[in-house]
C-alpha positions in Angstrom: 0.0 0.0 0.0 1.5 3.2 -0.7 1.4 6.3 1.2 -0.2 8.5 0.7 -1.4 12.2 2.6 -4.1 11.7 5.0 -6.9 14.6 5.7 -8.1 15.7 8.9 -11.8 15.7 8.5 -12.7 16.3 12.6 -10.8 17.6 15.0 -11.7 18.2 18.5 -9.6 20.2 21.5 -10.1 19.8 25.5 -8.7 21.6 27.9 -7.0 19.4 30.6 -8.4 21.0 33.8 -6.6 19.1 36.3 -2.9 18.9 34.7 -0.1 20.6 37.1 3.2 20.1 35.1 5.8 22.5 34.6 7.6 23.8 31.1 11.0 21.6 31.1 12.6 24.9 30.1 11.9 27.6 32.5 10.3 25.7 35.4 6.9 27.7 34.9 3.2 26.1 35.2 2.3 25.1 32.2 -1.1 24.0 30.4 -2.4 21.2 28.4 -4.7 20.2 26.1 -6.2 16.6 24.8 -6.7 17.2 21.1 -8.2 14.5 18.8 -8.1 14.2 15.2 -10.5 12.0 12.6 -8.7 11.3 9.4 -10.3 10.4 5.7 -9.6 7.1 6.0 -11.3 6.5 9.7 -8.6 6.6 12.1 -8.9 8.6 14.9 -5.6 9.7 16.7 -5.6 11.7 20.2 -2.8 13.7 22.1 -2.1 15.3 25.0 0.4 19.0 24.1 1.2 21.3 26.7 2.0 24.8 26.7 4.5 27.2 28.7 2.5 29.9 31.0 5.9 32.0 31.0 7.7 33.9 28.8 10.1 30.9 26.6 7.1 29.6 24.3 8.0 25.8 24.7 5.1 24.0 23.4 5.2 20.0 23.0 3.4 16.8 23.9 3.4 15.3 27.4 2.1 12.6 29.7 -1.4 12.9 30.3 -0.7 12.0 34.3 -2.5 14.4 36.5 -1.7 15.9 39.7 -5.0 14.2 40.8 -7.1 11.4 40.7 -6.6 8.3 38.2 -7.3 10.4 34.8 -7.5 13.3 33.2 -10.5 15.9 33.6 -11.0 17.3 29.9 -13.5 20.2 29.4 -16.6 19.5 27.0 -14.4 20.6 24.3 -14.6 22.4 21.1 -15.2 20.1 17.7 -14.6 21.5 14.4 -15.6 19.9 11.1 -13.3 20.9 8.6 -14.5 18.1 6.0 -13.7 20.0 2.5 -16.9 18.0 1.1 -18.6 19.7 3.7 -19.5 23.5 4.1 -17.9 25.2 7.3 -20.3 25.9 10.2 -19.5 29.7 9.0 -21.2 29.2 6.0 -24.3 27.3 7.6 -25.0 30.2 9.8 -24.6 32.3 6.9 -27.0 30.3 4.5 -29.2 30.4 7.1 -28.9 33.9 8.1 -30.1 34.9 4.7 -33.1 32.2 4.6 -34.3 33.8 7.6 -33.8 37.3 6.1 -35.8 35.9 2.7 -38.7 34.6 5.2 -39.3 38.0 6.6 -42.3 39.8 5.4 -41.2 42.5 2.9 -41.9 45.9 4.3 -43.3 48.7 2.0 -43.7 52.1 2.8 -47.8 51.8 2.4 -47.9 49.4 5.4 -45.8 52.1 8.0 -48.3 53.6 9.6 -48.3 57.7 9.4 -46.5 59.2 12.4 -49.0 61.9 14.6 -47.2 64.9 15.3 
């Protein structure tokens, strides 16, 4: 089978709320994130990338081992399609921003009523 270039077609990021590592730079708190990835062909991959809170920019992936409990407390999470077959949720609000403009009644200047002055 030959290689070939995969396509995201999901993707999903979590905030890990109960991660306490440090940046293996500068020593500073740093944050992390569980982000998950569905592909063309139907894999799904997942990891966990911290962040440094300071000033040196180190990003990279980590251990997902928490300060507490067994596993990792992950937010809701945002998901984003970004399927090129399918449109972008920007243009579904859009599409239906302007179907909800064409469904509102037309207003013409014989049905204002007159002001009384």
């Amino acid at each position: 089978m030959a290689n070939r270039k995969r396509t995201v077609t999901a993707s999903e990021v979590q905030d890990v709320l109960n991660y306490f590592g440090k940046c293996p730079i500068c020593d500073y708190p740093a944050r992390a994130w569980h982000l998950t990835a569905q592909f063309d062909d139907g894999r799904i991959e997942s990891q966990t990338v911290a962040a440094c809170g300071g000033w040196c920019g180190w990003k990279g992936p980590v251990s997902p081992t928490p300060m507490t409990g067994d596993t990792a407390v992950l937010t809701q999470g945002q998901r984003n399609c970004i399927d090129p077959r399918r449109p972008s949720p920007a243009r579904l609000r859009a599409e239906a921003t302007e179907k909800q403009l064409g469904e509102l009644p037309q207003i013409s200047e014989t049905t204002i009523p007159p002001t009384v002055s």
